[in-house]
C-alpha positions as protocol buffer text, in pm:
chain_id: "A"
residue {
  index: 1
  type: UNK
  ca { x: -209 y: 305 z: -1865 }
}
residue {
  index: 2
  type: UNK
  ca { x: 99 y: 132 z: -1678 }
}
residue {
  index: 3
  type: UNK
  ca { x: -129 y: -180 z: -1548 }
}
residue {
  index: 4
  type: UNK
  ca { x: 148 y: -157 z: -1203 }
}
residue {
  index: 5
  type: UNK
  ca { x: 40 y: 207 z: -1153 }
}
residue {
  index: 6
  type: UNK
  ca { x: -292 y: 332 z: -1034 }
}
residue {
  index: 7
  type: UNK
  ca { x: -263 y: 724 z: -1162 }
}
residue {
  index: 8
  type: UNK
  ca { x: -592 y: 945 z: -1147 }
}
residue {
  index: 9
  type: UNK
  ca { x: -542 y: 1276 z: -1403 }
}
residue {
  index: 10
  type: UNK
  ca { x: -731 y: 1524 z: -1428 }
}
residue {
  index: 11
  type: UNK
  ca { x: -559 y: 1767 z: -1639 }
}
residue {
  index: 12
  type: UNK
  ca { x: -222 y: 1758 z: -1819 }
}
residue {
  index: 13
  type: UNK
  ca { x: 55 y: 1578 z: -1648 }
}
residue {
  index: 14
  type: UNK
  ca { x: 325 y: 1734 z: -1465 }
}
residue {
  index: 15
  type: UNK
  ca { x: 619 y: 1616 z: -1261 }
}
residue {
  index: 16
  type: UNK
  ca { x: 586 y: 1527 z: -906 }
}
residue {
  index: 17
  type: UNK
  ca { x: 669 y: 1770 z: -592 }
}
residue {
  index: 18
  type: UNK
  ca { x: 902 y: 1520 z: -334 }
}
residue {
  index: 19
  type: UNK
  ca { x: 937 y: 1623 z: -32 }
}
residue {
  index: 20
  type: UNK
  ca { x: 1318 y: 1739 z: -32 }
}
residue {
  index: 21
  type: UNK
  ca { x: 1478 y: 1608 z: 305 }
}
residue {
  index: 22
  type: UNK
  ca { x: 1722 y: 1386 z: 437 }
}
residue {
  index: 23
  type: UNK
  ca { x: 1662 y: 977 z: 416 }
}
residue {
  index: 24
  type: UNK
  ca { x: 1434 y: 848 z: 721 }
}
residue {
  index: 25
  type: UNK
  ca { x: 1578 y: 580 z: 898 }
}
residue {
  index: 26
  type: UNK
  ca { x: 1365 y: 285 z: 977 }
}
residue {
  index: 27
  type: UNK
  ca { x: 1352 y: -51 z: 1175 }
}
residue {
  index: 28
  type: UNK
  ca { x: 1549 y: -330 z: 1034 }
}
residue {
  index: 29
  type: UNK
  ca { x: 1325 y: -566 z: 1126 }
}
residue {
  index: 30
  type: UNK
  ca { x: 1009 y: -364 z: 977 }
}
residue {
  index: 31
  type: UNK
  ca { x: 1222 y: -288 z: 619 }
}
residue {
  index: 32
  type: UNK
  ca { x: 1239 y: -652 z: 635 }
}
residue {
  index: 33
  type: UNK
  ca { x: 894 y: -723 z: 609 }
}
residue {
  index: 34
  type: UNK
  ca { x: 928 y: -550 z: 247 }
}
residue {
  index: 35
  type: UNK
  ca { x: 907 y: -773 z: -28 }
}
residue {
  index: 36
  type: UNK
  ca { x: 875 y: -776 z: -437 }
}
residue {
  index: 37
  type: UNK
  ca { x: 623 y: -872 z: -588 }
}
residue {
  index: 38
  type: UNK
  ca { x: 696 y: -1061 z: -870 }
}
residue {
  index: 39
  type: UNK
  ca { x: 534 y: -1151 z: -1228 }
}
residue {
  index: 40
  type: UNK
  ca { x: 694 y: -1300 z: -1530 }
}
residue {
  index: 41
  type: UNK
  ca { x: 1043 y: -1260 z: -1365 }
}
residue {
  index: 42
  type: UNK
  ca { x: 965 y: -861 z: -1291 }
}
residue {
  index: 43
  type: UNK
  ca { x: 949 y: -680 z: -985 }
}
residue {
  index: 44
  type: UNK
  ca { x: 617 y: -505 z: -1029 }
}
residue {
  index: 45
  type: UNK
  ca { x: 511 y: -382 z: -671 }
}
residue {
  index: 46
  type: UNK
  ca { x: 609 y: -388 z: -298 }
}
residue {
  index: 47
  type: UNK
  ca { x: 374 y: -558 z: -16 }
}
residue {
  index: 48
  type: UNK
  ca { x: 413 y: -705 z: 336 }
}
residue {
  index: 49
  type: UNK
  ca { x: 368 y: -979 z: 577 }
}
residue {
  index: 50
  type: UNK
  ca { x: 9 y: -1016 z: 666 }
}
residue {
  index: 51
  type: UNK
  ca { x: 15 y: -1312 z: 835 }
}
residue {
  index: 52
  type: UNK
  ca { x: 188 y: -1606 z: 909 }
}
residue {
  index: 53
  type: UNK
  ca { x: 179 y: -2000 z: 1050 }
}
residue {
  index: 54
  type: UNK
  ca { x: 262 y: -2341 z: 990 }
}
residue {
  index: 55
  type: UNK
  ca { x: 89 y: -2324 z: 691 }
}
residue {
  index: 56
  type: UNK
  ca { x: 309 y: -2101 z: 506 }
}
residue {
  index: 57
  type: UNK
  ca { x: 307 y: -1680 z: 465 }
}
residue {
  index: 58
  type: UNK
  ca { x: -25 y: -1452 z: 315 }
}
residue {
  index: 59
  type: UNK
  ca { x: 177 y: -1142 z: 208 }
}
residue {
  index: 60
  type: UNK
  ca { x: -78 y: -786 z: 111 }
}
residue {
  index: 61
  type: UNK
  ca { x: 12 y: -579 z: -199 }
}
residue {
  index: 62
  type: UNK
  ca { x: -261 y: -382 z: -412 }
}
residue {
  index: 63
  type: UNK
  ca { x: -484 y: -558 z: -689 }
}
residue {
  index: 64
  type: UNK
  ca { x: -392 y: -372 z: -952 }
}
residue {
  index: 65
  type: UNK
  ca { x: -122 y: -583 z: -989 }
}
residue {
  index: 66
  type: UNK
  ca { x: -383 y: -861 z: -1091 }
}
residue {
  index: 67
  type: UNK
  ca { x: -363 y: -676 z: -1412 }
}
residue {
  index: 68
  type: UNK
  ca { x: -14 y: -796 z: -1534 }
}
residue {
  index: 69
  type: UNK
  ca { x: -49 y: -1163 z: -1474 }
}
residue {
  index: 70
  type: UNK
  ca { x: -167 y: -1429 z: -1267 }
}
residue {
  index: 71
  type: UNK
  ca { x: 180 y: -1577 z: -1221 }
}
residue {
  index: 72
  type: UNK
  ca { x: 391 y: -1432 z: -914 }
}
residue {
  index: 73
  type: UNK
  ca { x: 680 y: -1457 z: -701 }
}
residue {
  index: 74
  type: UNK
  ca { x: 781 y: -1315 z: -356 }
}
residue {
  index: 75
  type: UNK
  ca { x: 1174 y: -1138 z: -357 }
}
residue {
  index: 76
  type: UNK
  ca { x: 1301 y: -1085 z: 23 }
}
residue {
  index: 77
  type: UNK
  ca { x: 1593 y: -888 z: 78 }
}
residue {
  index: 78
  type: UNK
  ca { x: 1782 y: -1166 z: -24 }
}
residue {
  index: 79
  type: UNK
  ca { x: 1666 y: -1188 z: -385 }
}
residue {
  index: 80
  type: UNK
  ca { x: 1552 y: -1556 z: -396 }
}
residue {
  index: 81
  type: UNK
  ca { x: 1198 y: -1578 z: -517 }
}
residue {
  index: 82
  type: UNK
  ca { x: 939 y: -1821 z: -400 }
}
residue {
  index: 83
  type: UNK
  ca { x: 610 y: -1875 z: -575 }
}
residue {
  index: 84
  type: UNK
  ca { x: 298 y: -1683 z: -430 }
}
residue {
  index: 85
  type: UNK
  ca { x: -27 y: -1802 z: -538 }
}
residue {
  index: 86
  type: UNK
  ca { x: -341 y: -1549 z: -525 }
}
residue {
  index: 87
  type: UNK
  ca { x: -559 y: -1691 z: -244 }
}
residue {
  index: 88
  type: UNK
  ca { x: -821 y: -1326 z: -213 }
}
residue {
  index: 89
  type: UNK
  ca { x: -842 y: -981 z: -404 }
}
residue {
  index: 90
  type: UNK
  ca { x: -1061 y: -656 z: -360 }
}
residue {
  index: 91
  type: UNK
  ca { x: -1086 y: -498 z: -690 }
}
residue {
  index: 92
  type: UNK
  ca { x: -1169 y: -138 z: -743 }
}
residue {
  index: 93
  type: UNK
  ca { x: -1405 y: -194 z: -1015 }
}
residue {
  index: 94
  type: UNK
  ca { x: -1606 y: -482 z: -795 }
}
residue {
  index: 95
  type: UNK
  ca { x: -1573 y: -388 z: -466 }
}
residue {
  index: 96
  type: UNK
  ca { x: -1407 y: -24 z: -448 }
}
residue {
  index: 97
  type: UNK
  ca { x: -1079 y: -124 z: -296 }
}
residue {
  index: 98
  type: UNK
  ca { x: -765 y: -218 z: -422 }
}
residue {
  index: 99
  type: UNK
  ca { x: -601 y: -499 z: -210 }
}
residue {
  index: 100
  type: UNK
  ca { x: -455 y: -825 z: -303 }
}
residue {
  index: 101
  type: UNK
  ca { x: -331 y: -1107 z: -77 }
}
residue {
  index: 102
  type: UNK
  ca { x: -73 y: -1363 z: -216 }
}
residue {
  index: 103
  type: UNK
  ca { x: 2 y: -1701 z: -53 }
}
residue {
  index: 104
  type: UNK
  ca { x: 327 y: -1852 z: -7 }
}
residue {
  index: 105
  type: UNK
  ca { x: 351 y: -2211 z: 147 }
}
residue {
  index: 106
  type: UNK
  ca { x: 751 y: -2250 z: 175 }
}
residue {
  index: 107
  type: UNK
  ca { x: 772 y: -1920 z: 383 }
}
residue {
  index: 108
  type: UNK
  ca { x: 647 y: -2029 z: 758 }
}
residue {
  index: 109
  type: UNK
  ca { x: 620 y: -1836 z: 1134 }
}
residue {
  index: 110
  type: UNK
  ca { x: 756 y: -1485 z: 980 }
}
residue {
  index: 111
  type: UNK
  ca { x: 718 y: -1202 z: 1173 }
}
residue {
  index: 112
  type: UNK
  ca { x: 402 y: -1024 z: 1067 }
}
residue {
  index: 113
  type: UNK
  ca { x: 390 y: -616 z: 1052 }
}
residue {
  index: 114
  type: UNK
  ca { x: 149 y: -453 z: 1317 }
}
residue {
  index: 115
  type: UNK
  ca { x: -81 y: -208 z: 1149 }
}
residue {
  index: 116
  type: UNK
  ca { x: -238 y: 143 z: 1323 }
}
residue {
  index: 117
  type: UNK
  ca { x: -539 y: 368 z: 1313 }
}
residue {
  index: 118
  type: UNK
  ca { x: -520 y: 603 z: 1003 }
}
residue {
  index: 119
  type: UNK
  ca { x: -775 y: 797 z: 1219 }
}
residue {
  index: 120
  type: UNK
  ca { x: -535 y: 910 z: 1487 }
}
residue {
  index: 121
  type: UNK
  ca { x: -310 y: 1052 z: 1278 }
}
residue {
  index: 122
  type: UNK
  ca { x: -289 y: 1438 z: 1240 }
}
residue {
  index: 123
  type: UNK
  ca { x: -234 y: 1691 z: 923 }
}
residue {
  index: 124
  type: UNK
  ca { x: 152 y: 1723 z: 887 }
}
residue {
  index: 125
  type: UNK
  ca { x: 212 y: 1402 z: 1119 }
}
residue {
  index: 126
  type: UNK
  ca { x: 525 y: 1231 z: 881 }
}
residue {
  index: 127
  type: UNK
  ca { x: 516 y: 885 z: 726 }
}
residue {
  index: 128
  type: UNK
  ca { x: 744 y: 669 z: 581 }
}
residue {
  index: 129
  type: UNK
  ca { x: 700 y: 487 z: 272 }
}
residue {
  index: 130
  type: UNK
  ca { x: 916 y: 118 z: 233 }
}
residue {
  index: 131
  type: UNK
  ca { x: 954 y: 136 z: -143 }
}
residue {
  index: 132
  type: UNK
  ca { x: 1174 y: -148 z: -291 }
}
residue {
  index: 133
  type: UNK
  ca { x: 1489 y: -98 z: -413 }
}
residue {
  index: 134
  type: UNK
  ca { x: 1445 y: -163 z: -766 }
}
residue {
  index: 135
  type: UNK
  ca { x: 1222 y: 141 z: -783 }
}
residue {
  index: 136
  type: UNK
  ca { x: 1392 y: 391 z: -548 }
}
residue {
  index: 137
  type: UNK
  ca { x: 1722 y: 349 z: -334 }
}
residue {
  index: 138
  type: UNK
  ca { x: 1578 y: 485 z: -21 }
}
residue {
  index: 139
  type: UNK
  ca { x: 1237 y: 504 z: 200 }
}
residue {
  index: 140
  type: UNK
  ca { x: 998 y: 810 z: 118 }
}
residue {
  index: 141
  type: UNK
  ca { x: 887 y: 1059 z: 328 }
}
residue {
  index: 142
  type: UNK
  ca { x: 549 y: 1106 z: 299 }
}
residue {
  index: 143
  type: UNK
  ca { x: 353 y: 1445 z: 478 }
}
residue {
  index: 144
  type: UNK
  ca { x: -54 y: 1248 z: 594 }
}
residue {
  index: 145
  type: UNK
  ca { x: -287 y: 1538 z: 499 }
}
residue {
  index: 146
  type: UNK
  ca { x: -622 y: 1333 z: 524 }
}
residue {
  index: 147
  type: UNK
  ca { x: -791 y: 991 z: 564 }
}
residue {
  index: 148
  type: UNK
  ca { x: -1018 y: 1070 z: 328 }
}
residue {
  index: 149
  type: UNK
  ca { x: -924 y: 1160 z: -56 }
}
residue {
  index: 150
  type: UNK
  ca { x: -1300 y: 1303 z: -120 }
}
residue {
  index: 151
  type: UNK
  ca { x: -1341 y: 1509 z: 223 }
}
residue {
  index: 152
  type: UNK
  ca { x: -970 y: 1703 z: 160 }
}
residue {
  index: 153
  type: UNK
  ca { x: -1050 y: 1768 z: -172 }
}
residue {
  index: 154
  type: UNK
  ca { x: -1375 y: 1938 z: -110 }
}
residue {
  index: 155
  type: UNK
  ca { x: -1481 y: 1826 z: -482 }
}
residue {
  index: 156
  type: UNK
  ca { x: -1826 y: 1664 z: -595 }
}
residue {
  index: 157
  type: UNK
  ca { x: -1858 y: 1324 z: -573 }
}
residue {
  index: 158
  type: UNK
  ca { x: -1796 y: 1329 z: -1011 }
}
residue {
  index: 159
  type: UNK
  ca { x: -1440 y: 1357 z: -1075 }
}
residue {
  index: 160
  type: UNK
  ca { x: -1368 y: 1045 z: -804 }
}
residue {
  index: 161
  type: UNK
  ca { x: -1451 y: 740 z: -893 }
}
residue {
  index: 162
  type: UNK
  ca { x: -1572 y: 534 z: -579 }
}
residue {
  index: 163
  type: UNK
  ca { x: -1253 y: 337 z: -557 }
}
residue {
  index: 164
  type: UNK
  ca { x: -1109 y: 692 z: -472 }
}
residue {
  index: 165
  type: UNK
  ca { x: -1341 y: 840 z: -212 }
}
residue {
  index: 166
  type: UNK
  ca { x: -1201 y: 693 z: 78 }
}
residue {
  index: 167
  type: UNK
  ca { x: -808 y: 639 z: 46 }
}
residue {
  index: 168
  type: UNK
  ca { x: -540 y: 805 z: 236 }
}
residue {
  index: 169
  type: UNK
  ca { x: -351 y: 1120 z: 75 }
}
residue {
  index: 170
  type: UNK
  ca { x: -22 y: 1273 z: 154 }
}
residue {
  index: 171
  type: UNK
  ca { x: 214 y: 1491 z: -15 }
}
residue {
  index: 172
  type: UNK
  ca { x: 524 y: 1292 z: -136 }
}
residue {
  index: 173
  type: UNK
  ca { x: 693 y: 1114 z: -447 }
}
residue {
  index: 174
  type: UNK
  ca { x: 487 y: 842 z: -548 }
}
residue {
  index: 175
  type: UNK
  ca { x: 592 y: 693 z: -927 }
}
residue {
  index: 176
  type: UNK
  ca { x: 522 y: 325 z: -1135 }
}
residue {
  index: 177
  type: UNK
  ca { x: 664 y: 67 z: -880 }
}
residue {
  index: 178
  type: UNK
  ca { x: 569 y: 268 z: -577 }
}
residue {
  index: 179
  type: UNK
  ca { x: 227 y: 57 z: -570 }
}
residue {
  index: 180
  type: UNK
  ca { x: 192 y: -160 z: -218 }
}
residue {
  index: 181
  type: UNK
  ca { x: 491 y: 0 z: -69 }
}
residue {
  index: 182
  type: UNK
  ca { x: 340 y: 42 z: 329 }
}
residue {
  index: 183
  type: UNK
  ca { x: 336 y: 382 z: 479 }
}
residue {
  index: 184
  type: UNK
  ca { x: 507 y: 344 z: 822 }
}
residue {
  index: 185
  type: UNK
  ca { x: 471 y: 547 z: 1117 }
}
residue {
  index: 186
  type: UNK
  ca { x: 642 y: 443 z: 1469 }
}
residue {
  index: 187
  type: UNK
  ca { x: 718 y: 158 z: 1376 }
}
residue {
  index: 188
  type: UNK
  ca { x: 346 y: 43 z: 1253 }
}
residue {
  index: 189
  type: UNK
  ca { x: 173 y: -29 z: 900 }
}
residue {
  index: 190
  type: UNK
  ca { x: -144 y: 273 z: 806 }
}
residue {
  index: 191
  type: UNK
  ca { x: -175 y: 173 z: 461 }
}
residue {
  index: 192
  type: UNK
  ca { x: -56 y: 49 z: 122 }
}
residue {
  index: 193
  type: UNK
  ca { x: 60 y: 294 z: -157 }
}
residue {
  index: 194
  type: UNK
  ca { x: -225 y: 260 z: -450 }
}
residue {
  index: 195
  type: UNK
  ca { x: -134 y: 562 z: -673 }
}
residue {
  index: 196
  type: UNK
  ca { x: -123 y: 948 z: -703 }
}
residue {
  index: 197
  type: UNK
  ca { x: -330 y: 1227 z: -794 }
}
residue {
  index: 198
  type: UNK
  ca { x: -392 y: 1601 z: -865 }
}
residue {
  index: 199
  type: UNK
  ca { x: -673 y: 1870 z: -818 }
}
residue {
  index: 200
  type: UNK
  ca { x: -788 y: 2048 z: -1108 }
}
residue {
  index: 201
  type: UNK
  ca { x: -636 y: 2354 z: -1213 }
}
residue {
  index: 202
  type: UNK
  ca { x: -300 y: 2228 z: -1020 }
}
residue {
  index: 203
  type: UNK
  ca { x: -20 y: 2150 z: -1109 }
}
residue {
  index: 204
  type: UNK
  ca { x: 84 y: 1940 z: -781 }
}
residue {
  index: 205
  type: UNK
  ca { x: 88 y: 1574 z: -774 }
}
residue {
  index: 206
  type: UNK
  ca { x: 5 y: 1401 z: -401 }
}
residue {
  index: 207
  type: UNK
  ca { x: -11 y: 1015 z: -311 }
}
residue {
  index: 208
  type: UNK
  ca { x: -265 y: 781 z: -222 }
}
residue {
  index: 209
  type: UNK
  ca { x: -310 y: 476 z: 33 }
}
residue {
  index: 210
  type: UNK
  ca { x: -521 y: 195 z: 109 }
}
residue {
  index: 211
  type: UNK
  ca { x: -550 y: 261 z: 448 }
}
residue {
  index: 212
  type: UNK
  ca { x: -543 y: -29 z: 761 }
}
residue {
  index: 213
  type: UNK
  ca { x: -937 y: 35 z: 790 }
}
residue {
  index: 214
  type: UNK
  ca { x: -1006 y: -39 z: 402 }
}
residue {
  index: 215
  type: UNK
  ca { x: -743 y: -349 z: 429 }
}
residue {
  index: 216
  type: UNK
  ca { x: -946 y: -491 z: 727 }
}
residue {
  index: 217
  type: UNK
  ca { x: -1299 y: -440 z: 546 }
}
residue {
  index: 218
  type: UNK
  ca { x: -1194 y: -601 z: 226 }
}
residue {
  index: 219
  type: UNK
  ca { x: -1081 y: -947 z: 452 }
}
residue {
  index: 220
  type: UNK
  ca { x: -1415 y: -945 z: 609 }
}
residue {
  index: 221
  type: UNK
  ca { x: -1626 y: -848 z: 308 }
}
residue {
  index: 222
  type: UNK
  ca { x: -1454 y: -1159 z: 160 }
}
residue {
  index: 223
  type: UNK
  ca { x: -1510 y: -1398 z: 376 }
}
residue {
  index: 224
  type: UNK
  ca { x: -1094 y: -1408 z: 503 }
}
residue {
  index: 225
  type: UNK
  ca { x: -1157 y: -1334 z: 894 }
}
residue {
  index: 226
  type: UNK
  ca { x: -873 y: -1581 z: 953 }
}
residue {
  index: 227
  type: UNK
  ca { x: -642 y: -1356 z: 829 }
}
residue {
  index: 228
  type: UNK
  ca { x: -737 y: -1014 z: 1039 }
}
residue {
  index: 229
  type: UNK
  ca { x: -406 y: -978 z: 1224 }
}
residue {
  index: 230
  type: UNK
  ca { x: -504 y: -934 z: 1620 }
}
residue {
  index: 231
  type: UNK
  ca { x: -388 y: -528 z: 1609 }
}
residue {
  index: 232
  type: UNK
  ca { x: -659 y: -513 z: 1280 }
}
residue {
  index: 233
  type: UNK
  ca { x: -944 y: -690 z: 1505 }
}
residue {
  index: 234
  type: UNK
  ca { x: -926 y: -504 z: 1758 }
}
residue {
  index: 235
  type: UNK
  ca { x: -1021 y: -232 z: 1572 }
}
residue {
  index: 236
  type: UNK
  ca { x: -676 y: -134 z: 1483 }
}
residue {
  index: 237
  type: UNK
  ca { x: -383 y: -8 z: 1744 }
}
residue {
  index: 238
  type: UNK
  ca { x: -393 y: 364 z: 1840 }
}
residue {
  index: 239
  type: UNK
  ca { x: -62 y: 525 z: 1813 }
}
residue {
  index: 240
  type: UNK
  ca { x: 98 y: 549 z: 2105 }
}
């Protein structure tokens, strides 16, 4: 299995459904925050500012990029990398979650994303998800059809593993590369593309997030407090 790809299947594969529509337009300033992440002079994955000081810039991205290497680089839009050294990760295998947090100490005071509730969003409610340009020449659009991968697919608890139960799923292109790309919605962060998946007995494809909740629970669960941005500890931003 493509180590930058998280893909769950459950029968034989099939091509994606995209939702067909004109490109979303998006804040400069947030399709900024986008960067590569880079191993072995690749662009495996997207991630984002998480936060930011004196000390240098803690970008997010998804741990299954851990998989390729232990040697990476951030790309702005600029396409000068800097090296990012692993400071914190939440596996899926060790702690159900799929979040990794890279350090850079040459990048210092960047704006930071702000991140929002996954719970106030609504079935159908539109997101967009910042995938990098290597992958795909244009944002996603991505249709939220529940917080919750187990409770919309009404399935036993057997054919998701427990890194699965809980991750945000929307109908939408999601392909190798896609991984950390944020799903934005007015302007805030709701989670971090992980992978895709499909019911049994269907031949539709639909993609998965980290959501804001999961990224705040890993930091805490691993001792990173200093790194909750103020919107995730307050118990995330409500949409407004």
């Amino acid at each position: 299995m493509d180590v930058r790809f998280v893909a769950l299947v459950l029968v034989m594969a099939a091509a994606i459904a995209p939702i067909t529509s004109a490109a979303p337009r998006v804040s400069p300033d947030l399709a900024a925050a986008v960067v590569g992440i880079v191993s072995n002079g690749q662009v495996i994955a997207g991630g984002i500012t998480l936060a930011s000081g004196p000390w240098g810039t803690d970008y997010i991205t998804v741990s299954h990029a851990l998989g390729v290497g232990r040697k990476y680089a951030i790309v702005h839009g600029n396409g000068v990398p800097a090296l990012a050294n692993p400071v914190m990760a939440c596996s899926s295998a060790a702690h159900g979650m799929d979040i990794l947090v890279l350090r850079v100490t040459s990048h210092k005071d960047l704006p930071v994303v702000e991140w929002g509730d996954p719970a106030t969003l609504k079935p159908g409610d539109e997101l967009i998800a910042m995938v990098r340009k290597e992958f795909y020449p244009e944002p996603v659009k991505m249709k939220f059809l529940h917080v919750n991968l187990l409770e919309w697919s009404r399935t036993a608890a057997g054919p998701w593993s427990e890194a699965w139960h809980n991750v945000m799923v929307a109908q939408g292109l999601a392909e190798p590369g896609f991984s950390g790309s944020p799903w934005i919605r007015n302007g805030r962060v709701y989670g971090l593309l992980k992978g895709r998946v499909r019911l049994q007995g269907q031949s539709a494809w639909y993609a998965t997030a980290e959501t804001a909740t999961r990224v705040k629970q890993c930091l805490k669960d691993r001792y990173y407090d200093q790194l909750i941005p103020k919107d995730l500890d307050e118990d995330l931003v409500p949409e407004k």
